[in-house]
Backbone as JSON Lines, residues from 0, in Angstrom:
{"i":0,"aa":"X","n":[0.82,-1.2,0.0],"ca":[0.0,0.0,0.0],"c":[0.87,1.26,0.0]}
{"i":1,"aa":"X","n":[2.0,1.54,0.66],"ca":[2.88,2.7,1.09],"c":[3.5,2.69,-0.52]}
{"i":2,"aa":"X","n":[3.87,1.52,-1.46],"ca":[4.46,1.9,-2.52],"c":[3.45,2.76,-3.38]}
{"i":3,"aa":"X","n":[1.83,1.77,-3.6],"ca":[1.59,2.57,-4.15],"c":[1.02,3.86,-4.05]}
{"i":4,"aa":"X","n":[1.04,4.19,-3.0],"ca":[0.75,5.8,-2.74],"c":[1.52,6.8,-3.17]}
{"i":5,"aa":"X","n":[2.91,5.96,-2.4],"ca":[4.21,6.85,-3.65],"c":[4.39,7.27,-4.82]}
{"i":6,"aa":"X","n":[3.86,5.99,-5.39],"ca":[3.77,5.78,-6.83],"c":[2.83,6.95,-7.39]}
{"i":7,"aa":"X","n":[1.1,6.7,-6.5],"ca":[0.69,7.85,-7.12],"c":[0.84,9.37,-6.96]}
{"i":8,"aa":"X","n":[1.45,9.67,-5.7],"ca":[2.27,10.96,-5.65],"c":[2.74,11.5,-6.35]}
{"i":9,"aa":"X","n":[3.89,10.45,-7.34],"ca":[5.18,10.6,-7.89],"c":[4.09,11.04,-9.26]}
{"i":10,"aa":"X","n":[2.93,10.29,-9.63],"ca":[2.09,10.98,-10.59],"c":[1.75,11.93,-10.83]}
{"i":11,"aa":"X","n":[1.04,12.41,-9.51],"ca":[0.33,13.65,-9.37],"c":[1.42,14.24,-9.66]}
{"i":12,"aa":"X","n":[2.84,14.76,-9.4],"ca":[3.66,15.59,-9.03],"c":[4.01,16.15,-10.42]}
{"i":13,"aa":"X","n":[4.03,15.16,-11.37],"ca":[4.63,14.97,-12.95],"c":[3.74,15.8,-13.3]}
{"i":14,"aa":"X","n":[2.06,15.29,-13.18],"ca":[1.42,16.22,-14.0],"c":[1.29,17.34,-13.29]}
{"i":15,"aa":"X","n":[1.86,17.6,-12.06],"ca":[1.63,19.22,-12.54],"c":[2.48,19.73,-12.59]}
{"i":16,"aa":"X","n":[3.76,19.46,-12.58],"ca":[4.86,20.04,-13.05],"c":[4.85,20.26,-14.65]}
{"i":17,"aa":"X","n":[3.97,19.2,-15.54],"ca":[3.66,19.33,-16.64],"c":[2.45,20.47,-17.07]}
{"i":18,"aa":"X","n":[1.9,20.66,-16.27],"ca":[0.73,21.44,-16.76],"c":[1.67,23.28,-16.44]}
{"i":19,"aa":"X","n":[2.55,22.58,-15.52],"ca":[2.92,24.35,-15.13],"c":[4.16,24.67,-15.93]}
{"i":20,"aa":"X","n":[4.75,23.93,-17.12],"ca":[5.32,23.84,-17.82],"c":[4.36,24.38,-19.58]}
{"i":21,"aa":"X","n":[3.56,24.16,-19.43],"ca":[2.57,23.85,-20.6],"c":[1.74,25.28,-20.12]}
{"i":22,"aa":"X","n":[1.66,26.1,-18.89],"ca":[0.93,27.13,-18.6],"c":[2.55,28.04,-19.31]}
{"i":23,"aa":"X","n":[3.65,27.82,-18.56],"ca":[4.79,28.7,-19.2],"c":[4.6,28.98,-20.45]}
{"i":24,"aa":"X","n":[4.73,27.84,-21.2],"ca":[4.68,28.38,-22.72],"c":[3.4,28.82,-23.04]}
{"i":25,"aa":"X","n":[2.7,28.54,-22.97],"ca":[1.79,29.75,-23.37],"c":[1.24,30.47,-23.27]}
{"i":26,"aa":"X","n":[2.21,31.14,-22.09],"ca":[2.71,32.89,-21.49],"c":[3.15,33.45,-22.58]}
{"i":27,"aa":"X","n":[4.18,33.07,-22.81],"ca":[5.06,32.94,-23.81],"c":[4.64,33.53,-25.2]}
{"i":28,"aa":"X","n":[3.74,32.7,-25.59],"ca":[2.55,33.19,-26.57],"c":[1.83,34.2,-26.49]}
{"i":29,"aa":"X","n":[1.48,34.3,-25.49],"ca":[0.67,35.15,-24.97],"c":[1.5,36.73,-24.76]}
{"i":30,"aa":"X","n":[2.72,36.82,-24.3],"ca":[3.39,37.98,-24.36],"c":[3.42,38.02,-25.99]}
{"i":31,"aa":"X","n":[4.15,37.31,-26.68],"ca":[4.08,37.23,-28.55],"c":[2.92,38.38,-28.88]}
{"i":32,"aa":"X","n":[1.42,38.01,-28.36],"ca":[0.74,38.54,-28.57],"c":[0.47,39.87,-28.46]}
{"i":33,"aa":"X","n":[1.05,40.2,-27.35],"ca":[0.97,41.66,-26.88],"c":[1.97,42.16,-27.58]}
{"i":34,"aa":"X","n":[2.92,41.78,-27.65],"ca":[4.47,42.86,-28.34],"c":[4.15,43.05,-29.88]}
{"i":35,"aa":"X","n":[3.61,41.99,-30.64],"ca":[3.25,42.21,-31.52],"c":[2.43,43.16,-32.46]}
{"i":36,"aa":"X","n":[1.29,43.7,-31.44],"ca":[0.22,43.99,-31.24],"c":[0.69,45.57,-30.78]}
{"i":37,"aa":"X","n":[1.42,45.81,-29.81],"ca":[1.79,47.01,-29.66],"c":[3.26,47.2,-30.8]}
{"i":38,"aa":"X","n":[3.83,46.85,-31.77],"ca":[4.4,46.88,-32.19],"c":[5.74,47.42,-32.69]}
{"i":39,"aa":"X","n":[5.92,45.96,-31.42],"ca":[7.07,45.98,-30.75],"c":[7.73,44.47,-31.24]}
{"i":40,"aa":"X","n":[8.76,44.53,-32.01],"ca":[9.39,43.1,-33.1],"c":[10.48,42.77,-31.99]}
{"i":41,"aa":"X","n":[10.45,44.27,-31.27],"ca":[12.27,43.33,-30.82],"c":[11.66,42.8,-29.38]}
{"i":42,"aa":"X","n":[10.46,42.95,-28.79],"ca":[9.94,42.65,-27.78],"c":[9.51,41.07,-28.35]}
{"i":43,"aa":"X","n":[8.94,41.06,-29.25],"ca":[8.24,39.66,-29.71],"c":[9.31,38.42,-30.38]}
{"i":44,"aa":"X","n":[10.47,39.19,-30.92],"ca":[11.82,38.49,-30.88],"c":[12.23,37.49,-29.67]}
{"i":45,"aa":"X","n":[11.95,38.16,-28.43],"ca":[11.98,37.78,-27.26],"c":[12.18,36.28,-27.24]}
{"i":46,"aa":"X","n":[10.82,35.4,-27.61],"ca":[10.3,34.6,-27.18],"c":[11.65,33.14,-28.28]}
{"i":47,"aa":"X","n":[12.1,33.86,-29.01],"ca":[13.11,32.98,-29.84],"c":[14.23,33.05,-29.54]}
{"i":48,"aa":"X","n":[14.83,31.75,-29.57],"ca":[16.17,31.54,-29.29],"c":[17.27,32.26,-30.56]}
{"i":49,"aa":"X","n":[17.88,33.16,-29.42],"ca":[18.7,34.06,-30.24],"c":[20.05,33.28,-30.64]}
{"i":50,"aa":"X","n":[20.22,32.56,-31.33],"ca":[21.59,31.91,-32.11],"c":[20.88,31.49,-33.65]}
{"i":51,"aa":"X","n":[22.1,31.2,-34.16],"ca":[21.99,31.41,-35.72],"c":[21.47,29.71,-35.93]}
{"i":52,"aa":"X","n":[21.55,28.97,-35.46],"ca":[20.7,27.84,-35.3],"c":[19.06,28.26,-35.48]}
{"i":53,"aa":"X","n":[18.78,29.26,-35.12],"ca":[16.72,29.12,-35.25],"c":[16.48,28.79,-36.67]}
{"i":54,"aa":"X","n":[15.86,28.28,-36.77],"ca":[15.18,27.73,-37.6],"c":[13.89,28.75,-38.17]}
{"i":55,"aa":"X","n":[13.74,29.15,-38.89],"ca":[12.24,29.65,-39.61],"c":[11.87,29.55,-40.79]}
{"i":56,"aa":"X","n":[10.47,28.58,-40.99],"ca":[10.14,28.17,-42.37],"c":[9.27,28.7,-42.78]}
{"i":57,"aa":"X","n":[8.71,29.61,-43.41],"ca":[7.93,30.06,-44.37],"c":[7.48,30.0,-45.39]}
{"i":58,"aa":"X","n":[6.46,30.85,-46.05],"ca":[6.26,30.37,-47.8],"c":[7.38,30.38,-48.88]}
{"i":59,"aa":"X","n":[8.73,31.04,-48.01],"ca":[9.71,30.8,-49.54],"c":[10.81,29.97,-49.0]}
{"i":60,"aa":"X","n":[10.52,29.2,-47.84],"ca":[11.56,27.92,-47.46],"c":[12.07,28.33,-46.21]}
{"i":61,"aa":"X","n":[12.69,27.5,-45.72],"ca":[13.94,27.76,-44.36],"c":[14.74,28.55,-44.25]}
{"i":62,"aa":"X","n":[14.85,29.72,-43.32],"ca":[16.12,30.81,-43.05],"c":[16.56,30.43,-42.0]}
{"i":63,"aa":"X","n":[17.59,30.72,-41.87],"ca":[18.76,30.44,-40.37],"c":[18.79,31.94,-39.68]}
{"i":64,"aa":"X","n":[19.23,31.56,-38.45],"ca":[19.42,32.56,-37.54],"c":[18.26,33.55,-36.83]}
{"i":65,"aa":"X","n":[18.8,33.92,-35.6],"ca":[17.45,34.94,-34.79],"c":[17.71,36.26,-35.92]}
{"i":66,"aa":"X","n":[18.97,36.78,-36.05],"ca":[19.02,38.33,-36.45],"c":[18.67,38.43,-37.58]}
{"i":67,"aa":"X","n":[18.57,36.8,-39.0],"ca":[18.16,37.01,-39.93],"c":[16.23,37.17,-39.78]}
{"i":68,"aa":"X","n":[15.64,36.38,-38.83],"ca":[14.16,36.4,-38.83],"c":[13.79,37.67,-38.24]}
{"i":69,"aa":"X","n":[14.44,38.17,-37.46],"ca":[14.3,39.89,-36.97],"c":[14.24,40.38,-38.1]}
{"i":70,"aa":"X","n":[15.58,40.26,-39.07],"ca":[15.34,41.07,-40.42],"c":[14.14,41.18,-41.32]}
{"i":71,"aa":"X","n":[13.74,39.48,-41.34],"ca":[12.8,39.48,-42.33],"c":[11.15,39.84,-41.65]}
{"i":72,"aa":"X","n":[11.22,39.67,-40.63],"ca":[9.83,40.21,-39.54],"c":[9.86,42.06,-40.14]}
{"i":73,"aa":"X","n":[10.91,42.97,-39.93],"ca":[11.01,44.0,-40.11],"c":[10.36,44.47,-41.44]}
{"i":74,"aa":"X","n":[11.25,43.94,-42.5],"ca":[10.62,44.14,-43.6],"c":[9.69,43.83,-44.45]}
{"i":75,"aa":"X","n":[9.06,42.2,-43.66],"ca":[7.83,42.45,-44.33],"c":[6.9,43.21,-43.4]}
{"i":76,"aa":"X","n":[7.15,43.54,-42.02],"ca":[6.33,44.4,-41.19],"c":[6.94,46.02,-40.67]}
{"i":77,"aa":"X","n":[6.94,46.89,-41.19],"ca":[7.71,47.65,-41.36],"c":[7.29,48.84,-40.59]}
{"i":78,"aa":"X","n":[5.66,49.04,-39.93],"ca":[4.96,49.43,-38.65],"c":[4.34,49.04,-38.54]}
{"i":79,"aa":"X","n":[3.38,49.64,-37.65],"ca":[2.77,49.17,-36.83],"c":[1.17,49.07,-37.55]}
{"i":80,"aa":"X","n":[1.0,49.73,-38.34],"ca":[-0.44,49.3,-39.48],"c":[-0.13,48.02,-40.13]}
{"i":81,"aa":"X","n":[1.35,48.01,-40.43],"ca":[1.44,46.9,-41.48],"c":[1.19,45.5,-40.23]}
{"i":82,"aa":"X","n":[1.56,45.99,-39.4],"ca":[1.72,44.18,-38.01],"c":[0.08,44.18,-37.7]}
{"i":83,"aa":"X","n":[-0.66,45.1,-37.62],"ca":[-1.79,44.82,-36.85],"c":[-1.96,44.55,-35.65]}
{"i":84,"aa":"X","n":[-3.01,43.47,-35.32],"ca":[-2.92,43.23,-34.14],"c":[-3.4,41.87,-34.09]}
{"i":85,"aa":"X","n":[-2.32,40.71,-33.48],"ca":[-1.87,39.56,-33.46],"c":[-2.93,38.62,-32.84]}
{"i":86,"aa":"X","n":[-3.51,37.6,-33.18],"ca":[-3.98,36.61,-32.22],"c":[-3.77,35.63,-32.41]}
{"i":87,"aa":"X","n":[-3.23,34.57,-31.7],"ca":[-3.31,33.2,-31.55],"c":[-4.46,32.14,-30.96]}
{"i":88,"aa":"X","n":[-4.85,30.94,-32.06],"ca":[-5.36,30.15,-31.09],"c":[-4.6,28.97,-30.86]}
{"i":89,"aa":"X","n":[-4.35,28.32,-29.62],"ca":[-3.49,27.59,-29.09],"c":[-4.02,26.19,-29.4]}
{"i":90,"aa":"X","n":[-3.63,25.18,-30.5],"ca":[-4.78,24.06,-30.65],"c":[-3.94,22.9,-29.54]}
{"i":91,"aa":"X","n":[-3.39,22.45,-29.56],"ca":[-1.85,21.84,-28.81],"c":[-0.76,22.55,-28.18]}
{"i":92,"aa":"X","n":[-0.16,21.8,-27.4],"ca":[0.87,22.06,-26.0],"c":[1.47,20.65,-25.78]}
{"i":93,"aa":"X","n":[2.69,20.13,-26.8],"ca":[2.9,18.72,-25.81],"c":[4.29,18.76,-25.51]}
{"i":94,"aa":"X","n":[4.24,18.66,-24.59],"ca":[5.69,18.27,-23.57],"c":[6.51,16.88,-24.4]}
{"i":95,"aa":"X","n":[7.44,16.78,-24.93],"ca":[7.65,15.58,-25.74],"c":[9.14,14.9,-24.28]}
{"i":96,"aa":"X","n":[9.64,16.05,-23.63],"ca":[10.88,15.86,-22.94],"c":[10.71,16.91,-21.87]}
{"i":97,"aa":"X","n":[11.47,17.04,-20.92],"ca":[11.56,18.06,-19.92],"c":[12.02,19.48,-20.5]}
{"i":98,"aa":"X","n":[12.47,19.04,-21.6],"ca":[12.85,20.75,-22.0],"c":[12.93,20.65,-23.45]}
{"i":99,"aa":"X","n":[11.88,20.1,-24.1],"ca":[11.48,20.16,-25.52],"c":[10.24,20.18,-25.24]}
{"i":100,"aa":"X","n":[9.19,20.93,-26.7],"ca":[7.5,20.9,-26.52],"c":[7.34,21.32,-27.84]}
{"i":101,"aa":"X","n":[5.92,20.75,-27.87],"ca":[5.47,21.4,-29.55],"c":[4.32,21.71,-29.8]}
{"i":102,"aa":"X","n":[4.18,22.57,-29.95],"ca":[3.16,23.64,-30.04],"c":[2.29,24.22,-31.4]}
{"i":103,"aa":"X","n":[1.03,23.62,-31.73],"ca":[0.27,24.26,-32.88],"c":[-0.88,24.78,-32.54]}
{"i":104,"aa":"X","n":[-1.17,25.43,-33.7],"ca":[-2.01,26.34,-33.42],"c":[-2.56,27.15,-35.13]}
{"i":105,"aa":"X","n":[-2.97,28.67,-34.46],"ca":[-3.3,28.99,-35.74],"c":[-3.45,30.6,-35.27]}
{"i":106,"aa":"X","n":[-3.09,31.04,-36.3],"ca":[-2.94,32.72,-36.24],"c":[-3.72,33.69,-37.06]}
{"i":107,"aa":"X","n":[-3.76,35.03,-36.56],"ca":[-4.2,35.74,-37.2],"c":[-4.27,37.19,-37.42]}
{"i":108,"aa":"X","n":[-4.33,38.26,-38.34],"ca":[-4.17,39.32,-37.7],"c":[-5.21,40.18,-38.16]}
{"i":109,"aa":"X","n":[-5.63,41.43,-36.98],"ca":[-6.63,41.83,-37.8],"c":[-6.02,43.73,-37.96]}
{"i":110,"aa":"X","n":[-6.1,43.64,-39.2],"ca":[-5.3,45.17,-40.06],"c":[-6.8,46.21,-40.46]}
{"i":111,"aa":"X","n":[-6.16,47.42,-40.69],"ca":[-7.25,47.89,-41.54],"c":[-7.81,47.62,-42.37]}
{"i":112,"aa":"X","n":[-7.15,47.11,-43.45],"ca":[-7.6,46.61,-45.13],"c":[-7.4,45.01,-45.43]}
{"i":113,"aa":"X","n":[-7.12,44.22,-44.5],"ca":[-7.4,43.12,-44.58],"c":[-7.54,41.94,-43.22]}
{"i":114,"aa":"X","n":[-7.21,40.99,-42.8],"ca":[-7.21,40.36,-41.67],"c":[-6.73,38.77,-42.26]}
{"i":115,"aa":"X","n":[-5.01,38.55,-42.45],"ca":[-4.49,37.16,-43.49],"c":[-4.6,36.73,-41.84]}
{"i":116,"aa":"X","n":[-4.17,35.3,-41.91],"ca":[-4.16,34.32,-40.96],"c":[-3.47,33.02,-41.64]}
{"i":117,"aa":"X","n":[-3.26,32.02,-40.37],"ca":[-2.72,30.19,-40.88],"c":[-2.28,30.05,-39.93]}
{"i":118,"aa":"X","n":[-1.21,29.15,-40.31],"ca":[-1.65,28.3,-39.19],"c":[0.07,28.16,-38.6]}
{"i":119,"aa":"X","n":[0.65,27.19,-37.29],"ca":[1.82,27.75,-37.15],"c":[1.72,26.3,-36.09]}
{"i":120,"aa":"X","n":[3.35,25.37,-36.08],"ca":[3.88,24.18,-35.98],"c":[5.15,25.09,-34.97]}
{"i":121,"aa":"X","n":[5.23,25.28,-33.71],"ca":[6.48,25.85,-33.11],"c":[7.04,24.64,-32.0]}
{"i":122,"aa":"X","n":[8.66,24.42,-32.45],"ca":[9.5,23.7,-31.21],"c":[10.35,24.89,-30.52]}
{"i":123,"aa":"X","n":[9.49,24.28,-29.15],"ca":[10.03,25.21,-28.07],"c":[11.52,24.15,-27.23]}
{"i":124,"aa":"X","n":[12.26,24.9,-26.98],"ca":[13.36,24.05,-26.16],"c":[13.18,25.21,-24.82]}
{"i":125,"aa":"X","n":[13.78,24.71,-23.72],"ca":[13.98,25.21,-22.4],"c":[15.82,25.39,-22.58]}
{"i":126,"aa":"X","n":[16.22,26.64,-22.46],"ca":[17.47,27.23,-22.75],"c":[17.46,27.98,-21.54]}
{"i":127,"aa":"X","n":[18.56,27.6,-20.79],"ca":[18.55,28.17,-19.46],"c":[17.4,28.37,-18.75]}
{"i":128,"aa":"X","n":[16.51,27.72,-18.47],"ca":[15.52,28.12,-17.94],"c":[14.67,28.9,-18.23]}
{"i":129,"aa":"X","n":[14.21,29.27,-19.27],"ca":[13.59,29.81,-19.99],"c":[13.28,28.89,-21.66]}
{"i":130,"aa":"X","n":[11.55,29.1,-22.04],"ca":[11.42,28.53,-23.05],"c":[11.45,28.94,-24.66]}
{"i":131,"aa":"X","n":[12.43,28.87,-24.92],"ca":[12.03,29.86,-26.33],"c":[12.21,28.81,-27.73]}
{"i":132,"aa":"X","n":[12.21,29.69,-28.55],"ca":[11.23,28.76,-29.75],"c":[12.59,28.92,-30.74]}
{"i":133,"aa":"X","n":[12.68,27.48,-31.14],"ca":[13.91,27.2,-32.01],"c":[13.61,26.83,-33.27]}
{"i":134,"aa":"X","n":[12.44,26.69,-33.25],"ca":[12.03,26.39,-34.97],"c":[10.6,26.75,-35.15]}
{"i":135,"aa":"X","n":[10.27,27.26,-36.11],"ca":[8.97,27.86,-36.26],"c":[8.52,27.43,-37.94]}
{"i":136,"aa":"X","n":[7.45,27.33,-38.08],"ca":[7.1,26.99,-39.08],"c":[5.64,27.59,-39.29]}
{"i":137,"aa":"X","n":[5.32,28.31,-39.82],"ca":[4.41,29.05,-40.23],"c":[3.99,29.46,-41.82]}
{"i":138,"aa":"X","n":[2.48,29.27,-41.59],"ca":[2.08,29.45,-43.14],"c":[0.92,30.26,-43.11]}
């Protein structure tokens, strides 16, 4: 009896260390949202792992590096009419490892003269204690 009580302790404990892992990131998102929105790129940069390793795939293929996706965030968003104002819906959150997760969903923005949207595949890693997003894939 004493094991398995342990046992289910040792359960309970996982999932909520998992759920408060799975609430982090999509803080995370959730700040995205706001910096975006007040338009603010180097605030919403934030949330990505700054080395030339990031990963970002888009409609014209894979770019490397944080300072190159800063670049290309800039110029295709160039103020704050052109960014709009950002929303995410969060469809998934899965913990695959203690400090890997993957995250889909679907986006959208709403502008003066139009409101584009799609959809978005993000791997988050835990980098020093903090979760930021090493590959993004968005369409």
């Amino acid at each position: 009896m004493k094991k398995l009580t342990l046992l289910s302790l040792f359960i309970m404990m996982c999932c909520y260390c998992f759920a408060q892992e799975k609430q982090a990131i999509a803080r995370v998102m959730h700040q995205q949202q706001i910096d975006w929105s007040n338009g603010d790129l180097d605030g919403f940069m934030q949330s990505y792992w700054k080395s030339d390793s990031l990963v970002f795939i888009g409609k014209r293929g894979p770019t490397y590096g944080w300072q190159q996706a800063l670049d290309n965030y800039k110029k295709g968003y160039p103020d704050k009419a052109a960014m709009g104002k950002l929303t995410f819906r969060l469809d998934k959150i899965e913990l695959l490892t203690k400090t890997d997760a993957f995250v889909m969903g679907a986006w959208s923005l709403a502008r003066e003269k139009d409101n584009p949207g799609g959809y978005f595949t993000l791997w988050f890693k835990k980098v020093n204690g903090k979760w930021v997003i090493v590959c993004d894939h968005t369409s």
